[in-house]
C-alpha atoms as one frame of an Amber mdcrd trajectory, in Angstrom:
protein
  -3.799  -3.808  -8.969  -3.798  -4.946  -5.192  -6.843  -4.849  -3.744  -6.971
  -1.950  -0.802  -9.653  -1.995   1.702 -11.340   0.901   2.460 -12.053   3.936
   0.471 -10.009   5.047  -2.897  -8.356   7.843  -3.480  -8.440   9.905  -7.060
  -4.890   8.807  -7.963  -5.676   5.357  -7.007  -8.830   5.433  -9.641  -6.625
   6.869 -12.095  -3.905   4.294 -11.375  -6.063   1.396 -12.032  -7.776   3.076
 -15.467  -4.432   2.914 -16.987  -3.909  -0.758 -16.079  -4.402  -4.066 -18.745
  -6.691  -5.014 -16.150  -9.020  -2.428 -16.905  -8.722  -1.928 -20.422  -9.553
  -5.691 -20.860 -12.581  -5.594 -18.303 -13.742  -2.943 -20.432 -13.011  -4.113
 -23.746 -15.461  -7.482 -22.764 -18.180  -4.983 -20.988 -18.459  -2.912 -24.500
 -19.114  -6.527 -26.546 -21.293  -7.749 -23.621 -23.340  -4.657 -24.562 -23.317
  -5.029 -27.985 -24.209  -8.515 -28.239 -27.093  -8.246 -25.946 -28.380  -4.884
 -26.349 -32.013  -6.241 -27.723 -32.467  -7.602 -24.280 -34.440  -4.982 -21.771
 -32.385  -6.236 -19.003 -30.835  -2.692 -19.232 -33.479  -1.023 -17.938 -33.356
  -2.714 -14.829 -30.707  -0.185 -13.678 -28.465   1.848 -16.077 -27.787   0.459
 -19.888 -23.733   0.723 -19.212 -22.758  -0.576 -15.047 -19.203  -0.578 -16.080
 -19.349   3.244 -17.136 -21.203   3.923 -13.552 -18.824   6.087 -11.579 -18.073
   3.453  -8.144 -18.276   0.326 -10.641 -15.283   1.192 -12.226 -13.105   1.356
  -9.020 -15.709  -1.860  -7.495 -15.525  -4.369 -10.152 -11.667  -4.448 -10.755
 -11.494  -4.484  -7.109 -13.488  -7.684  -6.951 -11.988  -9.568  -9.768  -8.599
  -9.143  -8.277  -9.488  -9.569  -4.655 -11.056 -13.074  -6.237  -8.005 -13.679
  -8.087  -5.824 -13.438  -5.540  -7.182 -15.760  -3.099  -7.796 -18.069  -5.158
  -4.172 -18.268  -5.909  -3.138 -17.557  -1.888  -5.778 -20.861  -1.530  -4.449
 -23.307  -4.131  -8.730 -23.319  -5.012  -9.531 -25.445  -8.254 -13.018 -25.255
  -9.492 -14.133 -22.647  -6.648 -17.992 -22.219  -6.125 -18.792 -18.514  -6.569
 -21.805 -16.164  -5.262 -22.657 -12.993  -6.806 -25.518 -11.514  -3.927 -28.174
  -9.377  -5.107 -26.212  -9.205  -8.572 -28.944  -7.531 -10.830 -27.592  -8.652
 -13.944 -24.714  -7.309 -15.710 -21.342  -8.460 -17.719 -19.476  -9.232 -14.741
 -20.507 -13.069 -13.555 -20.147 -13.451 -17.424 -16.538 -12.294 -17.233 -15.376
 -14.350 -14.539 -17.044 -17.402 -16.067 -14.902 -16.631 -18.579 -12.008 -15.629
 -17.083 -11.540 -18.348 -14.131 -11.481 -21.817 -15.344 -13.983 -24.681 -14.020
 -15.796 -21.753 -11.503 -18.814 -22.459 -10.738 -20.621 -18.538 -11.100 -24.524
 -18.417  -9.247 -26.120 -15.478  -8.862 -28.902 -13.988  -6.817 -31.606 -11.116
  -6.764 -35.007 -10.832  -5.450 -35.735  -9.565  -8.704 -37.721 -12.503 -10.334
 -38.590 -10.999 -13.768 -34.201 -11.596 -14.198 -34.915 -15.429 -14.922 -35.630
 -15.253 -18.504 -32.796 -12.260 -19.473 -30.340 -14.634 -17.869 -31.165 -17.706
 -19.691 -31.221 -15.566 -22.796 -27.504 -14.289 -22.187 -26.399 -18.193 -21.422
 -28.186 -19.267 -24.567 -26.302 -16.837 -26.569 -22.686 -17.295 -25.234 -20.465
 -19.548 -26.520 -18.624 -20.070 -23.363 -19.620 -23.718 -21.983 -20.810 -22.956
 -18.476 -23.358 -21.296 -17.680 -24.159 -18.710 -14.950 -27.037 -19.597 -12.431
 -29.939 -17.125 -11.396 -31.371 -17.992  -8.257 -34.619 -16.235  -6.703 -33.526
 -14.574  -3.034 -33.963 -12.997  -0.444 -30.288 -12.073   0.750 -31.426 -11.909
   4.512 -32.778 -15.717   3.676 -30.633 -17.139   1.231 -31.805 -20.170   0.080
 -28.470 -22.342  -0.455 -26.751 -24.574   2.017 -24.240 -23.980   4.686 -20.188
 -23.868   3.735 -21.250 -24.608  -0.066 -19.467 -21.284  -1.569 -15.969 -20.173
  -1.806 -16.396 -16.859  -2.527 -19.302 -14.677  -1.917 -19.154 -10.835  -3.181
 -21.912  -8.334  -3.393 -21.509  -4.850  -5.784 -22.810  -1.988  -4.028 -26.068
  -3.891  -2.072 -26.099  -3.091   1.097 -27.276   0.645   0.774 -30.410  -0.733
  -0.869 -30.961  -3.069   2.213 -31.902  -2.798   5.974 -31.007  -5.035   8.934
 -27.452  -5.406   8.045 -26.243  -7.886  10.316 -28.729 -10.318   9.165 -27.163
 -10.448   5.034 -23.924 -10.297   6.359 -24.896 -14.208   9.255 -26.315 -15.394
   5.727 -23.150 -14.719   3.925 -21.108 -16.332   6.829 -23.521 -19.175   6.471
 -23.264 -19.927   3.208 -19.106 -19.488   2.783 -17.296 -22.848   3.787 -14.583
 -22.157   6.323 -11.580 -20.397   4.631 -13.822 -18.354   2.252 -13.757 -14.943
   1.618 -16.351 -12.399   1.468 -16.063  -9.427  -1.009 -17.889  -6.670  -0.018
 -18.618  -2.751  -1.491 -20.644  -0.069  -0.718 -21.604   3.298  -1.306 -20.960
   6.218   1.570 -23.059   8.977   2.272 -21.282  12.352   2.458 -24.582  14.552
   1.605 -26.293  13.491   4.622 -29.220  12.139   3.717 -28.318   9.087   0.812
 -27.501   5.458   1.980 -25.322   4.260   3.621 -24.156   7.206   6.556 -20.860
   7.233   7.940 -23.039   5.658  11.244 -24.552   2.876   9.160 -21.035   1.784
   7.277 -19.653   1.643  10.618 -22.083  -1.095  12.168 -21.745  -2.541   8.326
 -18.050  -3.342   9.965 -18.964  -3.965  13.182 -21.295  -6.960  11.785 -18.571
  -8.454   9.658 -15.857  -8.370  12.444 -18.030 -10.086  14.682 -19.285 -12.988
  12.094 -16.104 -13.168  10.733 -14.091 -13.006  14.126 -12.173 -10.202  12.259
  -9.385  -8.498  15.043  -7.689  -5.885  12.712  -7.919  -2.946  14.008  -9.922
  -0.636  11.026  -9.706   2.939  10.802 -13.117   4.627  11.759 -15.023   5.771
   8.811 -15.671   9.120   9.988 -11.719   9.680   9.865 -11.554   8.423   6.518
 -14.003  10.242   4.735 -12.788  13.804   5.676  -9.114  12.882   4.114  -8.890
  15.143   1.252  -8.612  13.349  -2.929 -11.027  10.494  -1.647 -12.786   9.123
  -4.974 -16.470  10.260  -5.297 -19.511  11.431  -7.531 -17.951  14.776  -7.286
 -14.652  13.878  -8.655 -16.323  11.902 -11.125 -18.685  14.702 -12.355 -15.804
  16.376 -12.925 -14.169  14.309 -15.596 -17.235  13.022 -17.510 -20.980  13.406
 -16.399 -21.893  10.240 -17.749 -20.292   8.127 -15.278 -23.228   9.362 -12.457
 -26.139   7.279 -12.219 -28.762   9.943 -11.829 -30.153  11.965 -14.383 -31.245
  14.907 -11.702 -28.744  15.265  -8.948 -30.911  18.041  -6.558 -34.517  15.768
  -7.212 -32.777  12.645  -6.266 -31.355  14.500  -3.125 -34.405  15.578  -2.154
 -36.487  12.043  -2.533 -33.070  10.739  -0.107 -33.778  13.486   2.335 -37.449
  12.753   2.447 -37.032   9.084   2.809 -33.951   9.241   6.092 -35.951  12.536
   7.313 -32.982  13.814   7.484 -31.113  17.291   6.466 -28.843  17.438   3.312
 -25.513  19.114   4.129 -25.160  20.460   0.753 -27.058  21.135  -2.645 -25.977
  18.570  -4.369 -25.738  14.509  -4.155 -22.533  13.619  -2.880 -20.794   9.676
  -2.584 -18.026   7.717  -2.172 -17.352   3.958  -2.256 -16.138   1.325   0.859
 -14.667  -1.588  -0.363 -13.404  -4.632   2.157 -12.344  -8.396   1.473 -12.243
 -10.461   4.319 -11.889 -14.644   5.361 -14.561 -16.426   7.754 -12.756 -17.573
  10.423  -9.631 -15.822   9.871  -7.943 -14.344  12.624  -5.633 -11.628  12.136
  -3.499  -9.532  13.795  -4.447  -5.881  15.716  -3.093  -3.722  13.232  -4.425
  -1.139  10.517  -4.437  -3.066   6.945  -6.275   0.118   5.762  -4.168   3.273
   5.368
């Protein structure tokens, strides 16, 4: 898989699904589950994140993205920063999959202390991961101490944008990368709009004195086979995170005071992977 900024198509998702990649990631998600499945950690968000319909397209997208620089950067022992990471199998799986890392992680979720010690008490893998207490538009690290920061689908649970994104730049030494996904809005009314992802960008060019030249969101999101909950309903149910599509549409709508464009809830996924300090040339990277 090479990691594609922007939005996915359906034959992209179905691409990767098919890849060793995948199957593997998968294969260590189902065992992460088993093995810790007395732990109430789950209810924190849904019991299976890898089965989640954008986290199967996000989290492959990450590991590779991660991958790759690290191998473009000749970076031994890289410091790694999983923002607002809730707690899930993936900061176990690249502590086990990317030798001497160092993998924190961060929430403002105190009660995920004690699930995370659990987990590390009950690997056998040697390092641990960290769980650190934060705020992400505070984060309470020092400047240029990380290599890599990512954050999963965040942002749309956020405000004040351009404040996460200066602590991110803050916190990456010069050369890092920041690995970023999030969901799109196409119902009208759910997080993030078109609008929002848009000044999302806009932050991260300017902290990350980005040039290239992106394609505007609104453009993208009216191509047609674009990856979304739709699509995914289609093949299997399961993979949406909400039990009650039209209630959680109407508790969005009530909370942007805004107008739904359709019946149902409707999303797609933004994924970009970009270096502070990098300057690159004026031209799409995107499709």
């Amino acid at each position: 898989m090479r990691p594609k900024n922007g939005i996915p198509s359906q034959e992209e998702y179905h691409n990767l699904i098919h890849t060793p990649l995948f199957q593997v990631m998968e294969s260590f998600s189902d065992d992460f589950l088993i093995k810790f499945d007395f732990l109430k950690y789950k209810y924190k968000w849904v019991k299976d994140p890898f089965h989640q319909w954008s986290r199967q397209w996000e989290y492959p997208y990450v590991f590779t993205s991660i991958k790759n620089y690290l191998h473009t950067h000749k970076i031994s022992a890289p410091k790694i920063l999983d923002a607002g990471s809730g707690i899930t199998f993936f900061p176990y799986y690249l502590s086990n999959e990317i030798e001497d890392a160092t993998i924190a992680c961060c929430d403002y979720d105190r009660e995920l202390l004690p699930f995370f010690n659990l987990i590390n008490k009950g690997r056998s893998h040697t390092r641990q991961v960290e769980f650190h207490y934060a705020d992400l538009h505070t984060l309470p690290f020092e400047d240029s101490l990380f290599d890599i920061v990512y954050t999963i689908s965040v942002l749309e649970h956020t405000k004040n944008y351009a404040s996460i994104i200066s602590e991110f730049a803050r916190v990456l030494k010069p050369g890092g990368t920041l690995i970023i996904t999030f969901d799109i809005a196409l119902d009208g009314v759910s997080d993030v709009a078109y609008h929002d992802a848009e000044w999302i960008l806009a932050a991260l060019s300017r902290e990350f004195n980005f040039t290239t030249v992106r394609r505007p969101i609104k453009e993208q999101i009216i191509e047609r086979g674009l990856f979304t909950t739709d699509y995914a309903k289609k093949l299997n149910e399961k993979l949406l995170p909400w039990q009650y599509p039209l209630l959680s549409l109407i508790k969005s709508s009530a909370i942007s005071r805004r107008i739904p464009k359709r019946l149902s809830k409707c999303l797609t996924v933004y994924c970009e992977t970009i270096c502070k300090n990098e300057i690159r040339s004026s031209a799409y990277e995107d499709r």
